[in-house]
Structure formats: C-alpha cells, structure tokens
C-alpha positions as CSV (number, residue, x, y, z in Angstrom):
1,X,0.0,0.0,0.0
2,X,2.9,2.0,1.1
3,X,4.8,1.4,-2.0
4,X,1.5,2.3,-4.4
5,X,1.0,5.9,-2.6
6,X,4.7,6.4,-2.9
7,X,4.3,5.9,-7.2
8,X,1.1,7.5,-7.1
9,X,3.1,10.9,-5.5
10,X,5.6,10.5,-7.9
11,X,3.5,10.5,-10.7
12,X,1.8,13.4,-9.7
13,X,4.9,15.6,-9.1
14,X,5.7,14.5,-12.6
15,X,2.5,15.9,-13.8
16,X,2.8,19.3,-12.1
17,X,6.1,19.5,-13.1
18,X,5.0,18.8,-16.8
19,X,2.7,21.4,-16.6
20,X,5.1,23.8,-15.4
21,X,7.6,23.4,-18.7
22,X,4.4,23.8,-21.0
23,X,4.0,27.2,-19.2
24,X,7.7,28.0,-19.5
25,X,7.6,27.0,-23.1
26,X,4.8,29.2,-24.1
27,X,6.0,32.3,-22.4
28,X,9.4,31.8,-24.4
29,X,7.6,31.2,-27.6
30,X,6.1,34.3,-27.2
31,X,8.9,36.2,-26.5
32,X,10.9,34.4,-29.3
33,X,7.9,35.5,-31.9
34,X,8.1,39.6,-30.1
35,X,11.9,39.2,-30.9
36,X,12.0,37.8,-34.5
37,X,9.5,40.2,-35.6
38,X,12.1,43.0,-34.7
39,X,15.0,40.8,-36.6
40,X,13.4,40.1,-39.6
41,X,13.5,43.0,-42.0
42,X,11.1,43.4,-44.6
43,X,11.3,44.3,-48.4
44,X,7.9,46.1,-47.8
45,X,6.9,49.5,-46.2
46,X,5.1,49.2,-43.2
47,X,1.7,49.5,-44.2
48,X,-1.5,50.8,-42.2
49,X,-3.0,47.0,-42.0
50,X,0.2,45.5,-40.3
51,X,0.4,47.8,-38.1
52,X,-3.2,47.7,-37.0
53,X,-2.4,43.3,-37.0
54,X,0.4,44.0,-34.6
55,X,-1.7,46.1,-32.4
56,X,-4.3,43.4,-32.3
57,X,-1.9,40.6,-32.0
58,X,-0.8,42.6,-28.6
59,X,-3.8,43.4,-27.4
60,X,-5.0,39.5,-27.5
61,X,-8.2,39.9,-29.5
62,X,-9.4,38.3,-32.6
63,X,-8.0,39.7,-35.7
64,X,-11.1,40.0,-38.4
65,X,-8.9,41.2,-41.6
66,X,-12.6,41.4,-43.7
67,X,-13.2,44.9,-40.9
68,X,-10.0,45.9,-39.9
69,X,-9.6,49.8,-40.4
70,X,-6.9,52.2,-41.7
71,X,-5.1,54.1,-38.8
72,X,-6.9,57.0,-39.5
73,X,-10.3,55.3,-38.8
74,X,-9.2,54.0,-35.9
75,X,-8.1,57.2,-34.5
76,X,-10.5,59.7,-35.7
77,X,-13.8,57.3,-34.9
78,X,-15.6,58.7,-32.1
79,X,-19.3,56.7,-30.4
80,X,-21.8,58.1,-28.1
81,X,-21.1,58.9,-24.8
82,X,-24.2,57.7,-22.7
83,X,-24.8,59.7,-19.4
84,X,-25.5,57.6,-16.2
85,X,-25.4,58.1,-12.7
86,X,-22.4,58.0,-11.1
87,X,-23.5,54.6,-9.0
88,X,-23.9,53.0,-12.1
89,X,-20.6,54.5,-13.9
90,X,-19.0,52.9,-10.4
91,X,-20.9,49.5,-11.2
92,X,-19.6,49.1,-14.1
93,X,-16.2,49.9,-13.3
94,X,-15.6,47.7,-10.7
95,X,-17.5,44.6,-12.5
96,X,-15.0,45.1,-15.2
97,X,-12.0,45.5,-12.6
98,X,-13.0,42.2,-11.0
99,X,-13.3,40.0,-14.5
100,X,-10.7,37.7,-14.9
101,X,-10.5,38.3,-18.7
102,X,-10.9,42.5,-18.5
103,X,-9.2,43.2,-15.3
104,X,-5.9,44.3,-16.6
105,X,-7.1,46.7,-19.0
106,X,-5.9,50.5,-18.1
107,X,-8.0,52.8,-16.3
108,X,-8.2,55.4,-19.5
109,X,-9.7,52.3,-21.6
110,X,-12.0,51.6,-18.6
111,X,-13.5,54.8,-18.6
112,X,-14.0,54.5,-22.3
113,X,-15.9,51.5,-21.6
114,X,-18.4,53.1,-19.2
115,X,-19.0,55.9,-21.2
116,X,-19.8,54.0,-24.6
117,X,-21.6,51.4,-22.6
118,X,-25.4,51.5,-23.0
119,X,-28.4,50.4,-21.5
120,X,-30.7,47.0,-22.3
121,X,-33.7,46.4,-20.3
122,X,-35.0,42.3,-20.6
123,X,-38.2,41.0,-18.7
124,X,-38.2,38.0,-16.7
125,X,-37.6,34.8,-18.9
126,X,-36.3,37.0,-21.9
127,X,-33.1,35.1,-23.9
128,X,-30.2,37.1,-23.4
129,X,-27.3,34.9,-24.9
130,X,-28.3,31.8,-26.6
131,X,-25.6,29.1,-26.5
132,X,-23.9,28.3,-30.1
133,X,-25.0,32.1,-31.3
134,X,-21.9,34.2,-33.1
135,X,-21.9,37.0,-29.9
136,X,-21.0,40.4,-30.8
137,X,-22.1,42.0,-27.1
138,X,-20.8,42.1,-24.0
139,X,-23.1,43.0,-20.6
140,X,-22.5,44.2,-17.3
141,X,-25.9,43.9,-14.9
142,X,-26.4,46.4,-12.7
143,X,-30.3,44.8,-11.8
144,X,-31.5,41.7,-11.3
145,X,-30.5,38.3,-11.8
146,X,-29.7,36.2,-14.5
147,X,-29.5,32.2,-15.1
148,X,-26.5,30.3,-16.9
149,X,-26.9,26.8,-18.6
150,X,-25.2,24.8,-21.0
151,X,-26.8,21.7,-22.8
152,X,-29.5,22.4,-21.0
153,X,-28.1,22.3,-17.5
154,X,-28.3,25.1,-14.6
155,X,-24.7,26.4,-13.9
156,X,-25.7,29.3,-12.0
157,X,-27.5,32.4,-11.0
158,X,-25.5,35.8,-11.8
159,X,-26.6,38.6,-9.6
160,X,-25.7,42.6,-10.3
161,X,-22.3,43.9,-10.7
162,X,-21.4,40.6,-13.1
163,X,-19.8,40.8,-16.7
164,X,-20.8,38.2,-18.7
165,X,-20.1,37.3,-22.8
166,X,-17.2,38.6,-22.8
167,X,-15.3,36.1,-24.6
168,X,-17.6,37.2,-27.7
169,X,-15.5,40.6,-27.7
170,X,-11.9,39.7,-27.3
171,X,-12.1,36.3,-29.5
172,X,-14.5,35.2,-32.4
173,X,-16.3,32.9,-30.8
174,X,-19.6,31.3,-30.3
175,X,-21.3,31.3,-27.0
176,X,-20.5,28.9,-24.7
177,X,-23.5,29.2,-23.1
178,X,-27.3,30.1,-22.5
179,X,-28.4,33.0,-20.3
180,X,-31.6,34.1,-19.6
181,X,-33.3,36.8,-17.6
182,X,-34.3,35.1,-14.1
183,X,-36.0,38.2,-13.0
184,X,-36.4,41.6,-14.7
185,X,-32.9,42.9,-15.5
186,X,-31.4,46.5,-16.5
187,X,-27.9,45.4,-18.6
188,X,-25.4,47.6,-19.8
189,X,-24.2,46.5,-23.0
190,X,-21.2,47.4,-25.8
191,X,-20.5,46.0,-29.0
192,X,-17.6,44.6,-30.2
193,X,-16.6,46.5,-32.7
194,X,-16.6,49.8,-29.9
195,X,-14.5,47.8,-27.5
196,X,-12.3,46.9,-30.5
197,X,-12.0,50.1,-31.3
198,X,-10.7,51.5,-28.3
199,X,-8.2,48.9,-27.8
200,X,-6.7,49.1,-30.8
201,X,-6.6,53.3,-30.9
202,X,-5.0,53.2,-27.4
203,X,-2.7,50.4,-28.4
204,X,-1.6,52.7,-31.5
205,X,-1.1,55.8,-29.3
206,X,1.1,54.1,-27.1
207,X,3.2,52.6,-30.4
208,X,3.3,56.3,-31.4
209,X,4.6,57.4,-28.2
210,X,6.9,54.8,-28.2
211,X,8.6,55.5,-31.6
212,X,8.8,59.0,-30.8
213,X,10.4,58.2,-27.8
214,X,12.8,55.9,-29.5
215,X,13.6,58.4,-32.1
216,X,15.2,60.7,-29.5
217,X,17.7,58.1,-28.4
218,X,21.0,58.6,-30.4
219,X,21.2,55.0,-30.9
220,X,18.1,54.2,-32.6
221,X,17.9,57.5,-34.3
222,X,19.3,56.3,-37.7
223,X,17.0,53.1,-38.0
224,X,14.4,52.8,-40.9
225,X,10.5,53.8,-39.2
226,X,9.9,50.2,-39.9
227,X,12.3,48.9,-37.6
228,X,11.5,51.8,-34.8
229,X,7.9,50.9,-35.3
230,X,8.9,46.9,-34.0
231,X,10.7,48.1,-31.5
232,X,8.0,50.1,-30.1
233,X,5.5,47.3,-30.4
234,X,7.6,45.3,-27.8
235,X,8.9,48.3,-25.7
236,X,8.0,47.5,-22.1
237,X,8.0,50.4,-19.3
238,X,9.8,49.8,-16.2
239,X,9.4,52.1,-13.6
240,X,12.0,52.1,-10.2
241,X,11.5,54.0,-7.2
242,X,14.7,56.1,-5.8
C-alpha cells in the first residue's frame, strides 16, 4: 500500500512539473515570436493593416482582416457617450475591474468603456445569450438576476455587478452558453466593434509614443521607421522607485 502511494506521489509531481515546462515554453515562444519580428526586416513598407495586426496581436483579440480599419479610422472614430449616474458608472467599473478576462485593461480604456456602454432592459424569462449564437455584445448587470446553462443544465445564477459574454468581444467565438433573464434585468451592454476600437486606438497611441520616444535616443535614431515601429511594439515600461 505504502509502495503504491509512494508511485502515485511521484507521478503526480511529474504531472505538475510537466505542466510547469508547458507554461515555460509558451511564455518563451512568445517572447521568441516579439523578438523575431524585430529581426526580420522586410522588403515592404510598413503599411496601415500590419500595423493595426500588430496592435491586435498585442492586445489578445481576434483579428477579423474582412473589418479591420486604416489608422486613421481608428483614431479619428468617435461613439456616443451615454450619461449615467455615477452609481452606475462605479458599477460598471468595478464589474470590469474584477473580471478575470478585463481586469488588466488601463483605467483610460476603462473609462471609455463606461462611457460608450449603453443600456438594455429584458423581462423575466427573456433570452439574453443563446448558447452556439456568433456573440457580438458584452453586458454588465447592474439589476437583477440572470440564469446560466449549458446543454440544458443550470450552472448558476448571476446577480448585479457581473460581466458576462465577454469572450464574444476579445475572440470570435460562439457562446458557450445560454443566459436568460431570471427576474427583470437593466444590462449595460457594448458592442464589439466599440470595444475593439478602443483597444486598438489606445494600443496605436502608445506605439506612437513609443517610436517617438525611440527616435530621441542617439542610438536608434538612424534606423528605418519600420524597424523603430517593431521596436515600439515590444517596448515594455519599467518604472524604479529612488
């Protein structure tokens, strides 16, 4: 019995520790891919499309090369701004602040969020998300309750403050599940294509500033734009306290 424990421990350790390397080896894979795309030099000027790619391909949303826009789209497009109390500008926030998938997104694209964000109203029983559906919206709730299945099985009940379908925003995805209105709910809601949006202009800003930045330094100063611009997209700020 002793003996069988003993393997079975073993075996486990060897599991965890398996799982471990595959983590190792996707973080340096990724890192590899940030630094080739620096090394290899292209024949081609860098157009408007690659750059917005690269921005994308940061960002770690779903690239959609049928819709992407030109620079100047991207920058210039402005959507409503919809008032709300300040409770439910708060609401919001933090919902998105505590989702795993959303939480690390900076505060300026946060407030963007909230602002575009608008408000759906569904009656008790109402089809929200219907599992297998193409989703192009993402909800926050700020009343009532909602009920999550899959296959036709309860999950759970999701009460205010909860972001849900928000894998249909970063990734193009079906749903992964059903969710319908267990009580009468007030949702706010944004579409894809205005999260999208905001992601990739803020992502584009911070290449600019970047590049500009990289300009400046005597070293890099002579370099083709095409090279500056890859070395902005993996530019990481380190800040030390004195």
């Amino acid at each position: 019995m002793g003996s069988t424990m003993c393997y079975e421990d073993i075996i486990q350790e060897k599991n965890v520790r398996i799982k471990e390397l595959e983590i190792e080896n996707m973080e340096l894979k990724s890192k590899l891919d940030k630094f080739q795309s620096i090394l290899i030099s292209g024949s081609q000027s860098q157009s408007d499309v690659g750059r917005v790619r690269r921005v994308q391909r940061g960002l770690g949303i779903s690239a959609e090369p049928q819709c992407l826009q030109s620079i100047t789209d991207i920058t210039n497009t402005s959507f409503p701004q919809v008032k709300k109390s300040d409770r439910s500008k708060e609401l919001i926030k933090s919902a998105i602040m505590e989702n795993d998938f959303m939480k690390n997104l900076e505060l300026g694209q946060i407030q963007e969020i909230v602002d575009c964000m608008y408000v759906m109203k569904y009656s008790q029983g109402s089809l929200i998300i219907k599992e297998g559906d193409v989703g192009s919206i993402v909800y926050v709730m700020e009343e009532g309750k909602v009920e999550v299945s899959r296959e036709n099985k309860f999950l759970s009940i999701l009460p205010p403050g909860k972001v849900f379908g928000e894998l249909a925003i970063l990734y193009n995805c079906k749903r992964t599940a059903t969710i319908k209105a267990a009580t009468d709910c007030k949702l706010w809601a944004i579409e894809r294509k205005c999260f999208q949006t905001i992601m990739m202009r803020t992502g584009l800003m911070r290449q600019a500033e970047h590049s500009a930045f990289l300009k400046s330094v005597p070293t890099f100063v002579n370099l083709p734009e095409e090279t500056l611009i890859k070395l902005a997209d993996v530019l990481e700020e380190v800040n030390y306290n004195i």
